[in-house]
N, C-alpha and C positions, 0 to 999 in steps of 0.2 A: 527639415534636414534629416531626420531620422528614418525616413521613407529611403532618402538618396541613400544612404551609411548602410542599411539594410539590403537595398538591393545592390551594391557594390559587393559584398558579401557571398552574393550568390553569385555574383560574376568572375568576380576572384576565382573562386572555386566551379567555374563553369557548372553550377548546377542545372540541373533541368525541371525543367514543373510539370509538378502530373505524375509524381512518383512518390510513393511512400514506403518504408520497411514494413513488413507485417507476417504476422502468421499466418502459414499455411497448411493446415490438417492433409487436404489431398490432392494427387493429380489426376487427371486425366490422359492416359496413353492412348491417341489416334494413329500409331504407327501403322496400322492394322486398318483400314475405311471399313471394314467389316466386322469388326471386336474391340470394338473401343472398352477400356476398363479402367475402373479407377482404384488407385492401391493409395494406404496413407503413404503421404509426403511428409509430415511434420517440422515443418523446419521454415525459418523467416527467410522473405525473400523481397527484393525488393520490387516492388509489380506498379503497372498502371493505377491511377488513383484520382477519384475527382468526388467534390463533396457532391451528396447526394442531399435533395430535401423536395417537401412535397411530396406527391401521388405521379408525379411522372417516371417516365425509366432513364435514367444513364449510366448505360452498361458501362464496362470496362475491356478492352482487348483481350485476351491473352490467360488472363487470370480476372475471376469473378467468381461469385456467392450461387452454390445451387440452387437459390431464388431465382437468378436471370439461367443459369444453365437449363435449369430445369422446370421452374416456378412460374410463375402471373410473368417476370420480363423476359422470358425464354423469344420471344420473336424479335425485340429490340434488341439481345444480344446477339441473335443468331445474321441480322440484319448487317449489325456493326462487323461482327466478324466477317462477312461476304466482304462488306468495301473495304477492308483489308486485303482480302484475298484478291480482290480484282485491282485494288490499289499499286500493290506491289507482286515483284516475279522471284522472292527471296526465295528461300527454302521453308521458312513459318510459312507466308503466304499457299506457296503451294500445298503444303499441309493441309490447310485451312480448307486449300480451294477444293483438295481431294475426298477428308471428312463430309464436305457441306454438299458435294454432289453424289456423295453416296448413301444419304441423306442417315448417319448414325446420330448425328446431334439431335436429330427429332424425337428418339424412343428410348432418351436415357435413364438408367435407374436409379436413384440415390444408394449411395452406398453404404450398408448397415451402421448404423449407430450413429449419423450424420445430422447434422441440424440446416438448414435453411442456409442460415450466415453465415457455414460453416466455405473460407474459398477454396476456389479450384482453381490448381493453374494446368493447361495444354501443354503437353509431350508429344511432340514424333521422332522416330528415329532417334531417341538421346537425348533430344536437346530441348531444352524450355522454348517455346513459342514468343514466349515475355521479352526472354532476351534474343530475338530476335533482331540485328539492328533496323531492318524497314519496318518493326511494327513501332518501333522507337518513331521513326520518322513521320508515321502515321498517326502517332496518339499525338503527337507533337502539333501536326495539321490540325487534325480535330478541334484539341485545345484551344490552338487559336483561335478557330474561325468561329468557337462557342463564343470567345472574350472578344469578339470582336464588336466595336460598337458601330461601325460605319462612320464613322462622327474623324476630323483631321481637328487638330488645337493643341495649344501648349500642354508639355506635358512637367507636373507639380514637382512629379521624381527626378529627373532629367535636364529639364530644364528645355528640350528639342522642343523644334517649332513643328507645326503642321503633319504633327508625325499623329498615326493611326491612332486610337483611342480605344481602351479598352470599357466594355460596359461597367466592369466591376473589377475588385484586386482581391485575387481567390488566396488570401493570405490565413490560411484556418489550423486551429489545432483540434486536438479533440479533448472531450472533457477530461480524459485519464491523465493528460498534460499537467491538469491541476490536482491529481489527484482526487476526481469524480468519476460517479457513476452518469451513463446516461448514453444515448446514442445521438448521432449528428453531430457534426465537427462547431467550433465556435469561428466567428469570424472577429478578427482585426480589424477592417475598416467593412462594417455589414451596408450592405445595401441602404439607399434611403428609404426613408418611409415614405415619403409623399409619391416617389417615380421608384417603386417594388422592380431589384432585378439591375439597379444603377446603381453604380460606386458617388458615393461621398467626396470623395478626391479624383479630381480629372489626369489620371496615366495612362502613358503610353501602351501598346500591347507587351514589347520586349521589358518592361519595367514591370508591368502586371506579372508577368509570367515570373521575374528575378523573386518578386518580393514573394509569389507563391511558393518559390522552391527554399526560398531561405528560410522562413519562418519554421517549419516542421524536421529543417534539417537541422538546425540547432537545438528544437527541442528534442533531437534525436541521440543527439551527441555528449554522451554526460561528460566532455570534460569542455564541454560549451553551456551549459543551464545549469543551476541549481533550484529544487523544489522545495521551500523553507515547509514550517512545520501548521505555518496557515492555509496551506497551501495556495499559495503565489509562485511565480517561475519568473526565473533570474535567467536573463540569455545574455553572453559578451561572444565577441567577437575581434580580429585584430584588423586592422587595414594598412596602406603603405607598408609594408615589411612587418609588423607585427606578427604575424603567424600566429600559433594556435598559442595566444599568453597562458598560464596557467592557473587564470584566476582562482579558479575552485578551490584549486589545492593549496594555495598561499594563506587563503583566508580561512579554511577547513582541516588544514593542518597545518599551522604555519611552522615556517622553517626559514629559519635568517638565511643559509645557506642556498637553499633556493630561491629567495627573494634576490640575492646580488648574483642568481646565474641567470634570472628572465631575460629575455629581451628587453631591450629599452628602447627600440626604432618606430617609429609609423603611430598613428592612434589606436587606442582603446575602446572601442565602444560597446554599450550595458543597455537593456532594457527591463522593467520591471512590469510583468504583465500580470491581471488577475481577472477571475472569471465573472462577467459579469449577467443579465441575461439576455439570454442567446449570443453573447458576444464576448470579443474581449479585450479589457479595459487596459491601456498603456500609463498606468500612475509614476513611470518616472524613465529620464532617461539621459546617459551617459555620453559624451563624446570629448574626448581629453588627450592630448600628447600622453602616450605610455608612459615618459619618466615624471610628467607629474600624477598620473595611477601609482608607479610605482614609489613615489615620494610620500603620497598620502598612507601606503600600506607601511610603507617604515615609520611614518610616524605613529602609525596603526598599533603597529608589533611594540614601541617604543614605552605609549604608554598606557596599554595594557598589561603587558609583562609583568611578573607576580616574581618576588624575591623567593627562595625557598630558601629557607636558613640550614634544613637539613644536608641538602646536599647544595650549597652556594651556587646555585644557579640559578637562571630567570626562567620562569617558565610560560611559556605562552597555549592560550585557549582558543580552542576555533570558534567563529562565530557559531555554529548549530550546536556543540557544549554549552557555549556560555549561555547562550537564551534559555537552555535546557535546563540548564541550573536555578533556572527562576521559579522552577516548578518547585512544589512543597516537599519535602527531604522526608525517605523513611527510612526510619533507625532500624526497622527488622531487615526489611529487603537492602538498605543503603543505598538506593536510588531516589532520582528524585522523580517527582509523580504528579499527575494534577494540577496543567499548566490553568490557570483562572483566567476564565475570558476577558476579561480585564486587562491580563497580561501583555505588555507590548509586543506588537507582531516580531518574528526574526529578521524580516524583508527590513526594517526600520534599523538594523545593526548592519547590516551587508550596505545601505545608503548612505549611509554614518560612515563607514571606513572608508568610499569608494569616494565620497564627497568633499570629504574631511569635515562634516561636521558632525560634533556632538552628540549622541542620544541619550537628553537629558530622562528622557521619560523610563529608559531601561537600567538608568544610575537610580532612580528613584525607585524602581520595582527591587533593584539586587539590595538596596536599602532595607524594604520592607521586609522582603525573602529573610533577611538575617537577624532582622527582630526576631519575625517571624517562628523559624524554626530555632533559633540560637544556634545557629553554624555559621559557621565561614568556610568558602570553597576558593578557588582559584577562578571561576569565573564569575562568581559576584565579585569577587576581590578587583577584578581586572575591569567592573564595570563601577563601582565605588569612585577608584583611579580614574576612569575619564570623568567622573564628579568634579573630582579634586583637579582634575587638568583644567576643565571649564574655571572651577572658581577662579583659578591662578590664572584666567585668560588667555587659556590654549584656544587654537583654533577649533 
């Protein structure tokens, strides 16, 4: 089910796959077939995008790394760009077609202070080559007919009969998603092992393609993901009429006032993903009519809430405070510091409110915490209270 919920997601929002946001240091201006130059660009853009692994090439149209401009895959890109140019009669294509016969793309120079991986997107005349709409429809070709498995059969996502089959579901983020180092994207559902290059789950190509576009566009979206402090990632999303809920901010600042102005129409659905190796791991996941989300977050806010005697008010703690609060208290600095690996992950309190059940393991840590240091805060206090809600046989 989680497969289908995700790739509606992407349909909803007619996303497209094969596209990522990203930075871009410089361009390259072809307006000229005879003085091509490249000045910085500096600025994100959203450009062609497909994971790369192994010792093979797969250029990118439009926009790619002075590696393939210029480097070891300079023939694969300059190949790719050609059946563009003879693909389509656009104005990019023409571009394309005018540079590659006047042959500048062969003797270019890196431009001073440049790294390898550093991309480049194509200029002519003004305009990005990227957003070009036939190279849109060209990368789009590509795409497919790489995921293409030749193979007709039910498809797991969908549920369509005899419909086309993709070899694999190019559903990937990259390590930085989780706040890591490292290069090459993770996969979702990776390849098998026994048949290298085959998806694990039998989807269609147009479901292959949904779940590729959705997956990277939420983690793109901060007020669709949260990255806890383990570094795990929280993705939601709304369906039937939900729209953009605002989970983040309910539960990271909560506010009774915008809890009774969210939507209450269509479902909610949540996943919890974390990095595992070379892939990446789905350890839980969400799909619920919104007004029972939003029932569980009022009972949330209800009995967490901390009395303040000074000013007669309730006061409420976002989840990423309160777990933050488990860390060891320093009386110089007045922070708290030195969360102990021990300590209950954050992703385990965002599961608890979202779920409605209890984390008793983070009642026992805000316990400790207050031996511990001899303080009391508002957010051990608020995690104490769901102690006391448990014993009394709260949900």
């Amino acid at each position: 089910m989680n497969l289908a919920r995700l790739a509606a997601y992407a349909t909803d929002r007619r996303l497209v796959y094969g596209w990522r946001r990203r930075y871009v240091p410089w361009v390259l201006d072809i307006t000229d077939p005879h003085d091509p130059r490249f000045t910085p660009h500096g600025s994100h853009e959203d450009v062609p995008y497909v994971r790369r692994s192994g010792k093979g090439s797969a250029p990118r149209p439009g926009c790619d790394t002075l590696d393939y401009l210029i480097g070891r895959h300079h023939d694969a890109w300059t190949d790719q760009l050609r059946r563009f140019a003879e693909h389509d009669d656009g104005p990019g294509a023409r571009a394309a077609r005018t540079a590659l016969d006047a042959g500048i793309l062969t003797s270019l120079v890196p431009p001073p202070s440049s790294k390898p991986s550093d991309l480049v997107v194509l200029r002519a005349s003004g305009q990005l080559i990227h957003q070009d709409p036939g190279l849109a429809r060209f990368w789009e070709a590509q795409l497919r007919t790489g995921l293409d498995a030749g193979l007709h059969g039910v498809c797991l996502c969908c549920a369509g009969t005899a419909a086309p089959l993709a070899r694999l579901v190019p559903a990937y983020l990259p390590p930085s998603a989780f706040r890591q180092n490292g290069a090459g994207d993770l996969a979702l559902y990776p390849a098998s092992k026994n048949r290298p290059g085959t998806s694990p789950v039998p989807v269609c190509l147009d479901c292959a393609c949904a779940l590729g576009a959705a997956l990277p566009d939420l983690a793109g979206r901060p007020d669709h993901h949260h990255r806890t402090q383990e570094g795990t990632l929280l993705l939601w999303w709304g369906l039937d009429g939900a729209g953009d809920f605002p989970l983040g901010a309910l539960l990271t600042h909560p506010d009774p006032a915008a809890l009774a102005a969210a939507p209450t129409s269509g479902r909610l659905c949540a996943m919890l993903l974390k990095p595992a190796t070379g892939r990446i791991a789905l350890t839980w996941f969400l799909d619920e009519p919104t007004r029972t989300v939003l029932d569980r977050i009022r009972h949330w806010y209800d009995t967490t809430g901390v009395y303040d005697g000074w000013s007669d008010t309730i006061r409420l703690t976002g989840i990423p405070s309160m777990h933050h609060q488990l860390g060891r208290w320093n009386p110089r600095t007045r922070t708290y510091q030195h969360l102990s690996p021990t300590t209950p992950p954050e992703s385990g309190l965002w599961t608890a409110a979202l779920s409605g059940h209890l984390p008793h393991q983070h009642a026992r840590a805000a316990l400790t915490a207050t031996r511990r240091d001899n303080r009391v805060s508002t957010g051990r206090t608020a995690l104490l209270q769901l102690c006391s809600a448990s014993a009394h046989g709260a949900r």
